[in-house]
TIRO-2110 file (N, C-alpha, C; in Angstrom, 1 decimal):
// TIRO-2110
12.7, -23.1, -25.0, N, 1, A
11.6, -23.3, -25.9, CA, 1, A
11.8, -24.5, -26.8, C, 1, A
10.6, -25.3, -26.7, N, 2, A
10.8, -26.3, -27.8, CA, 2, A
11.0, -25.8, -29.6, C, 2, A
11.0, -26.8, -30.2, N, 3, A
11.5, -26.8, -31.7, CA, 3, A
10.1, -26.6, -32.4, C, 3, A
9.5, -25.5, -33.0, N, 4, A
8.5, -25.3, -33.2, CA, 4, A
7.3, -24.3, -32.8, C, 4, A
8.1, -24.5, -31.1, N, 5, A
6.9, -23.6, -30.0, CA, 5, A
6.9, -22.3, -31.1, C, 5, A
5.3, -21.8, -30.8, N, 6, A
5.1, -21.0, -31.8, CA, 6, A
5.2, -19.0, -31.3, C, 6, A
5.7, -19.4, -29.5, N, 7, A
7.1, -18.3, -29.6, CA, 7, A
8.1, -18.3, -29.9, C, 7, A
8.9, -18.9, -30.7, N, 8, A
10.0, -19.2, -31.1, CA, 8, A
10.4, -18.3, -32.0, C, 8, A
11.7, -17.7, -31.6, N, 9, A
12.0, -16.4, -32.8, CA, 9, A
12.7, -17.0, -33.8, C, 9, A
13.2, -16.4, -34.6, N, 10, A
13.7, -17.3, -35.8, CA, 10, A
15.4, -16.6, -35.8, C, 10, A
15.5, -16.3, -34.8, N, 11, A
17.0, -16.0, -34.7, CA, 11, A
17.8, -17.2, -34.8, C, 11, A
19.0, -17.0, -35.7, N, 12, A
20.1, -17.7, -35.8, CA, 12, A
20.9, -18.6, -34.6, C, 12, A
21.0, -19.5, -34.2, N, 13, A
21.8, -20.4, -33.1, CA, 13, A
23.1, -20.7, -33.7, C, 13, A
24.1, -20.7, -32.9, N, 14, A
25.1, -21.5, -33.0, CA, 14, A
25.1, -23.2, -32.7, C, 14, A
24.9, -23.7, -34.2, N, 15, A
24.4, -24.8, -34.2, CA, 15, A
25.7, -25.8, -33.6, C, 15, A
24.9, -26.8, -32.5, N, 16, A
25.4, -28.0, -31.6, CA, 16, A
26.2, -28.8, -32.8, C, 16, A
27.3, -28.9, -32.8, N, 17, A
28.3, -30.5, -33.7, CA, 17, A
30.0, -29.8, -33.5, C, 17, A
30.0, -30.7, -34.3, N, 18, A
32.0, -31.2, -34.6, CA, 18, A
32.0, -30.2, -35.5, C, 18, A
33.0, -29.3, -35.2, N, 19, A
33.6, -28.5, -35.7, CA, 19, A
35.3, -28.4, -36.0, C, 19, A
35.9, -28.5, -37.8, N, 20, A
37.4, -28.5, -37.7, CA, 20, A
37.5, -26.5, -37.6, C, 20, A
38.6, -26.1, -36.8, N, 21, A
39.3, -25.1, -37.3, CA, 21, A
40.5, -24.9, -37.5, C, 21, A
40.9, -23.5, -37.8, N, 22, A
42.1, -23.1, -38.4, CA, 22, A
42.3, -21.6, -37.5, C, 22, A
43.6, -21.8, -36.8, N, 23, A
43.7, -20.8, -35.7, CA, 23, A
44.6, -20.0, -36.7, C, 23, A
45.0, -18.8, -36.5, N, 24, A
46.3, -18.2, -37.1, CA, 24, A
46.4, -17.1, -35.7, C, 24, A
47.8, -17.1, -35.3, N, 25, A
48.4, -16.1, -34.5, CA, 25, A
48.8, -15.3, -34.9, C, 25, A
48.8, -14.0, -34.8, N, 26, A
49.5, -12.5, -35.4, CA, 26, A
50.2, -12.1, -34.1, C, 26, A
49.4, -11.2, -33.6, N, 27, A
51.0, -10.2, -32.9, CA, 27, A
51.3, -11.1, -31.3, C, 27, A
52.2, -10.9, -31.4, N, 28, A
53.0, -11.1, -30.1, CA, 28, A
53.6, -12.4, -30.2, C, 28, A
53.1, -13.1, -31.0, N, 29, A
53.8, -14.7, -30.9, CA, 29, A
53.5, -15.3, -32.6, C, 29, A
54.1, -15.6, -33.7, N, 30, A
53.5, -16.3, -34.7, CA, 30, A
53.2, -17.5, -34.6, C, 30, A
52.1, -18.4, -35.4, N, 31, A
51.6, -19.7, -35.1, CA, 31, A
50.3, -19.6, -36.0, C, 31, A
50.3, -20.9, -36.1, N, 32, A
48.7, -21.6, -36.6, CA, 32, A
48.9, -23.1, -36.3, C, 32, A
47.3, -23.3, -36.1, N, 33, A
47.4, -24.8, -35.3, CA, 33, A
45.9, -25.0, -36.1, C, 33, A
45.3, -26.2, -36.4, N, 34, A
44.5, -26.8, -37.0, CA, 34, A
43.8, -28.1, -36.0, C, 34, A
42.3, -28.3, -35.7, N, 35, A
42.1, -29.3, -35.0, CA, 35, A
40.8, -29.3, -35.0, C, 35, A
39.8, -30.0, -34.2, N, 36, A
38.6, -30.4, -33.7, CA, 36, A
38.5, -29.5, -32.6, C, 36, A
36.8, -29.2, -32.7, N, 37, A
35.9, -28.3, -31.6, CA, 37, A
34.5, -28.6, -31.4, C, 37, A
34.3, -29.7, -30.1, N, 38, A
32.7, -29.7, -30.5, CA, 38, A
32.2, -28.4, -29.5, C, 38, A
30.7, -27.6, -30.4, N, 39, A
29.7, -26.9, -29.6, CA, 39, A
29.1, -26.6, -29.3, C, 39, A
28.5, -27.4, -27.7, N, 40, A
27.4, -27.8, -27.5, CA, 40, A
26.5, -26.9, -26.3, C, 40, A
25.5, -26.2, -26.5, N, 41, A
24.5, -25.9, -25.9, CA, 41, A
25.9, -25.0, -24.4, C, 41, A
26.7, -24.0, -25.5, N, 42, A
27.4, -23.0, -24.7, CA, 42, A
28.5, -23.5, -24.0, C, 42, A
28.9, -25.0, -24.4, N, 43, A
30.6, -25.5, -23.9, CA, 43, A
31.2, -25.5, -24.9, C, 43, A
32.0, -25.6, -24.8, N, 44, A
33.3, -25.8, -25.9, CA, 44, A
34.0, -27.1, -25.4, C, 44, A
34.8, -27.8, -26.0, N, 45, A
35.6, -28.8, -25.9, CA, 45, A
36.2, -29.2, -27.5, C, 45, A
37.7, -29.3, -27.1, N, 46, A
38.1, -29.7, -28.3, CA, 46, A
39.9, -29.7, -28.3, C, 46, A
40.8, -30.1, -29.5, N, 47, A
42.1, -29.7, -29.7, CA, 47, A
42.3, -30.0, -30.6, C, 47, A
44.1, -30.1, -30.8, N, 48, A
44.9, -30.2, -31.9, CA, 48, A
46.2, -31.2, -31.4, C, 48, A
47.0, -31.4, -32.3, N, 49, A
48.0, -31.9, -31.9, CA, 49, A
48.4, -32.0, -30.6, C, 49, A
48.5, -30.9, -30.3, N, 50, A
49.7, -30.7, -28.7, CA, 50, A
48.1, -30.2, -27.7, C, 50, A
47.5, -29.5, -27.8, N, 51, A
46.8, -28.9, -26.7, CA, 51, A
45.0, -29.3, -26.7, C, 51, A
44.9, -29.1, -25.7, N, 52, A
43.2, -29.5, -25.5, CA, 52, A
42.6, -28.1, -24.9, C, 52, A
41.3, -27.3, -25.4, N, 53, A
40.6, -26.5, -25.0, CA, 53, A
39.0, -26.6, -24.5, C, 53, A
38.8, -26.0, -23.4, N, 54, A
37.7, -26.1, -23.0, CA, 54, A
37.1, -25.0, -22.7, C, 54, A
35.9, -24.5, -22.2, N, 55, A
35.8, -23.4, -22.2, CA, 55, A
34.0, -22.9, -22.9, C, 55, A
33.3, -21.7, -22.7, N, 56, A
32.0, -21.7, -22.7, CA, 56, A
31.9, -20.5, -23.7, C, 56, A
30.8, -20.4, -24.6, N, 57, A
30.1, -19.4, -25.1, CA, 57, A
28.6, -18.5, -24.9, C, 57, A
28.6, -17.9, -25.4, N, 58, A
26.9, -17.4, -25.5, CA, 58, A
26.8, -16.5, -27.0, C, 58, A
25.4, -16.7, -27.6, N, 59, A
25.5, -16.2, -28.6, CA, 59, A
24.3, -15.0, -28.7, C, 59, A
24.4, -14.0, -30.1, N, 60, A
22.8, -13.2, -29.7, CA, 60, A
23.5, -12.5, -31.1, C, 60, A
22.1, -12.9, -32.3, N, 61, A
22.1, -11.9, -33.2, CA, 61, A
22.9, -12.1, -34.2, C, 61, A
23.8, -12.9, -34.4, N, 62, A
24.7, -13.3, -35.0, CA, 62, A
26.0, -13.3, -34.6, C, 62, A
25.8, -12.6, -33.0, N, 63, A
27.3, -12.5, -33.0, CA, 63, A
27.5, -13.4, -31.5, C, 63, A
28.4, -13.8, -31.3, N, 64, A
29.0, -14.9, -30.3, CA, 64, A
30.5, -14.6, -29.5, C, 64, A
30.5, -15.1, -28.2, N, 65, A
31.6, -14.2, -27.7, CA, 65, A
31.6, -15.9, -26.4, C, 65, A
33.2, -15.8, -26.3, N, 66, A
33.4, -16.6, -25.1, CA, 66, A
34.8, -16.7, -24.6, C, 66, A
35.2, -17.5, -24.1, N, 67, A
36.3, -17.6, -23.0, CA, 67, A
36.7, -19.3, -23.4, C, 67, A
38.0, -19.6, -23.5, N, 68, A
38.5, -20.7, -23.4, CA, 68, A
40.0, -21.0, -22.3, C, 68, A
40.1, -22.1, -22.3, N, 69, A
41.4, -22.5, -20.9, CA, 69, A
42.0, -23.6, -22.2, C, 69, A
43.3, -23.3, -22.4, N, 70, A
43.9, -23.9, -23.0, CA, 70, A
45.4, -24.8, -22.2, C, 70, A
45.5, -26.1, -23.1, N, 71, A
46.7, -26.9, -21.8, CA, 71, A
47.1, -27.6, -22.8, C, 71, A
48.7, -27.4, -22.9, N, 72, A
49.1, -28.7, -23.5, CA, 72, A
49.0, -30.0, -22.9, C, 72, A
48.7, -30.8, -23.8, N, 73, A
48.6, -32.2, -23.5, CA, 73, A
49.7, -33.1, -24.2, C, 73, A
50.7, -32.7, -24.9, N, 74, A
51.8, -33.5, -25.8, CA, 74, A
53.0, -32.5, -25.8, C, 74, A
54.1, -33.4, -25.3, N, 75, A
55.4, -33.1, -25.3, CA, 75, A
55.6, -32.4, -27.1, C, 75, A
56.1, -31.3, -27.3, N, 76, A
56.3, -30.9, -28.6, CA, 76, A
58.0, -31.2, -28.9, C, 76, A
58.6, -32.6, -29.0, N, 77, A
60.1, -32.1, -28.9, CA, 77, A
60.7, -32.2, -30.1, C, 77, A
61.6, -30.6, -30.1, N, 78, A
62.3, -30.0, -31.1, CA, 78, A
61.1, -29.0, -31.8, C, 78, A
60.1, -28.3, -31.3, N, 79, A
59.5, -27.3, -31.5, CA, 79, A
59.2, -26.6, -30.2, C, 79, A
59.2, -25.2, -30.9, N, 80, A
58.8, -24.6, -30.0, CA, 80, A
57.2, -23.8, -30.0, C, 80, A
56.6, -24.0, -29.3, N, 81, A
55.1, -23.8, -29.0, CA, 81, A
54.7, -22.6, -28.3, C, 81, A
54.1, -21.5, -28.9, N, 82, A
53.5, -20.5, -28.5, CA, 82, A
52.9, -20.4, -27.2, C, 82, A
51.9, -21.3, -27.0, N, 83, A
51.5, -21.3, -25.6, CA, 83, A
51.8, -22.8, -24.9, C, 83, A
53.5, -23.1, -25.1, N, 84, A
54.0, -24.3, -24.5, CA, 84, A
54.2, -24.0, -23.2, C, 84, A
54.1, -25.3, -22.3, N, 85, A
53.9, -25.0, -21.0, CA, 85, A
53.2, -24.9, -20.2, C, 85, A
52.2, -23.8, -20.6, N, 86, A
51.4, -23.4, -19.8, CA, 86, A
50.2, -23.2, -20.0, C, 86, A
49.2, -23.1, -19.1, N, 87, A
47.6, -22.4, -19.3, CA, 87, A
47.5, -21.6, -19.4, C, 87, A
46.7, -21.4, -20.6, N, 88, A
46.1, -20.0, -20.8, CA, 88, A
45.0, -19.9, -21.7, C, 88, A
44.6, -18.8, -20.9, N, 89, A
43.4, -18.1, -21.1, CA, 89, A
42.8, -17.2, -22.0, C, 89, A
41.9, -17.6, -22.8, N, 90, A
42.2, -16.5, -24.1, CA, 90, A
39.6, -16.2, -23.9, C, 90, A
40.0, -14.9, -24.4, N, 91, A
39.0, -14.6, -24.8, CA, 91, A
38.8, -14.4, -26.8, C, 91, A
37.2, -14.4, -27.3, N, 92, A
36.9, -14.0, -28.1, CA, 92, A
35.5, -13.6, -28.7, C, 92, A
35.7, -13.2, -29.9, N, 93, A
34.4, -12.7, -30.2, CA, 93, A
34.5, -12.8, -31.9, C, 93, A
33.3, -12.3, -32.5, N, 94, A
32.8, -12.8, -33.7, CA, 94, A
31.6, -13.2, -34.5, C, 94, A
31.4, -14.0, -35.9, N, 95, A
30.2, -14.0, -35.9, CA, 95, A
30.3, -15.5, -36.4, C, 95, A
28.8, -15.6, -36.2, N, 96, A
28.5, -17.0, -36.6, CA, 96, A
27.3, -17.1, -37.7, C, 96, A
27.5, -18.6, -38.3, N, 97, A
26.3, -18.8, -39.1, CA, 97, A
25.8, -20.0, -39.3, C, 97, A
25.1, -21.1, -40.3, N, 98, A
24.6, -21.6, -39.8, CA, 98, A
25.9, -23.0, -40.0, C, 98, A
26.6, -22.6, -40.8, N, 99, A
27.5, -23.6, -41.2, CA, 99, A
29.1, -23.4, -40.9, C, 99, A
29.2, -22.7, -40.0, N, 100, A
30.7, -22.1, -38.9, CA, 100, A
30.7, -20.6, -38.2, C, 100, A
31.2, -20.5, -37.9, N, 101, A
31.7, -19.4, -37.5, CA, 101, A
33.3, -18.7, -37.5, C, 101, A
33.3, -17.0, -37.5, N, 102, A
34.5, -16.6, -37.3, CA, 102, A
34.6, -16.1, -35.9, C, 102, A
36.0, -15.9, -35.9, N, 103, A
36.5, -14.9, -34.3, CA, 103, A
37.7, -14.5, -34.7, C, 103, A
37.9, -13.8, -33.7, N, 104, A
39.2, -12.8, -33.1, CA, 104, A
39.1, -12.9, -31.7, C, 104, A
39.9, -13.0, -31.6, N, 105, A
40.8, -13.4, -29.7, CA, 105, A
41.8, -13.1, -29.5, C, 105, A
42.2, -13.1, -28.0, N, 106, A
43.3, -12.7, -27.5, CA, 106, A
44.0, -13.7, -26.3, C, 106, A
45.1, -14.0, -26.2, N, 107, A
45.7, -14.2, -25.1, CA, 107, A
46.5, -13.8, -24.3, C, 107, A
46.9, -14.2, -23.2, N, 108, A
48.1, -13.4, -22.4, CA, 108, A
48.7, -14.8, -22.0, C, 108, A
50.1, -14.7, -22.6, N, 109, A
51.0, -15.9, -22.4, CA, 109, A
52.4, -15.3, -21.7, C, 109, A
51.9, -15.6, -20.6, N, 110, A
53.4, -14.7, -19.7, CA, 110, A
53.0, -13.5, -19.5, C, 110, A
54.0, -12.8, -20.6, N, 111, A
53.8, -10.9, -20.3, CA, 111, A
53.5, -10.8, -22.2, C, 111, A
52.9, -12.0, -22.6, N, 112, A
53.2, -11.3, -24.0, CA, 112, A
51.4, -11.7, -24.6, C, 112, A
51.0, -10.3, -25.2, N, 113, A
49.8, -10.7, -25.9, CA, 113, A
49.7, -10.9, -27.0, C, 113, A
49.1, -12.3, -27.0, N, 114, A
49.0, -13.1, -28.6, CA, 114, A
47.3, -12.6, -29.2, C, 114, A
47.4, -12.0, -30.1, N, 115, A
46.2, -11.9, -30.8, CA, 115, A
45.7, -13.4, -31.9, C, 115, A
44.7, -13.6, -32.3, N, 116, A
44.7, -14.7, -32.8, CA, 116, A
43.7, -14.9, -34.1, C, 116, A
43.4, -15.3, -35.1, N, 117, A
42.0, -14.9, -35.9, CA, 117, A
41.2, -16.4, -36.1, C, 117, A
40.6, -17.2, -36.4, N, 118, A
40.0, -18.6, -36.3, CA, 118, A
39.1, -18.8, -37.1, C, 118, A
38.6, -19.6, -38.0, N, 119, A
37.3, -20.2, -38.9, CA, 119, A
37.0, -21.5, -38.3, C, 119, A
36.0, -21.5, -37.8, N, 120, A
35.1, -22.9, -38.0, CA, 120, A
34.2, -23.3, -39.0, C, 120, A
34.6, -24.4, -39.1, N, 121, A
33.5, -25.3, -40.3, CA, 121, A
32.9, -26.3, -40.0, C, 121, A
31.2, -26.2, -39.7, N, 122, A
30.4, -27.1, -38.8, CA, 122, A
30.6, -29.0, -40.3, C, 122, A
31.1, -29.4, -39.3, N, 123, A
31.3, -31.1, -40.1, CA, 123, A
30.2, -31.9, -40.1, C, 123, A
29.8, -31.7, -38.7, N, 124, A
28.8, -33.0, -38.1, CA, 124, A
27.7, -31.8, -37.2, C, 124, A
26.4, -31.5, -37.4, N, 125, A
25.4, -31.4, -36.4, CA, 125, A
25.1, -32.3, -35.8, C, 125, A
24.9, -32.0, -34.2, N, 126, A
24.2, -32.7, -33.1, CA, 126, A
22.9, -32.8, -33.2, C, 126, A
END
């Protein structure tokens, strides 16, 4: 629907731009990592230091739910990195609004499940 069409519901979108967040890891592995997320019309793209994520959403109602593929991209040497090494796949869910969003997620890194909690804070709209 266009911007205006006058079926247009007035339900809340997960508004398209640059988003910074703040990950925090709880059970199975400790960590927090801080970076850039643009998202756009149900993709994700974005990272931090060491890792790049990609990966798709859908939203409804306020609440928003998706899937990401995570990869490091930077040698970490003399640390050790929660999901070093390797891809992985994390789901989540949460709510949104018009100026960020929260979640809760999960991963499986090896045999071990990393729970996760996240805030976004929209910087830049598209």
């Amino acid at each position: 629907m266009a911007a205006g069409d006058a079926s247009e519901t007035s339900e809340a979108r997960v508004v398209n731009g640059l988003y910074i967040f703040d990950i925090q890891m709880r059970d199975g592995k400790r960590g927090q990592a801080r970076g850039v997320v643009v998202l756009c019309d149900g993709c994700i793209m974005g990272g931090d230091s060491f890792f790049y994520y990609t990966g798709s959403y859908t939203f409804r109602n306020g609440k928003w739910r998706g899937d990401l593929i995570v990869n490091q991209h930077t040698e970490a040497v003399g640390r050790t990195l929660a999901f070093g090494g390797r891809e992985v796949t994390c789901g989540f869910s949460g709510d949104y609004s018009a100026d960020g969003a929260e979640i809760e997620g999960m991963a499986l890194v090896g045999k071990t499940t990393v729970t996760f909690t996240a805030r976004l804070t929209l910087k830049n709209a598209m």
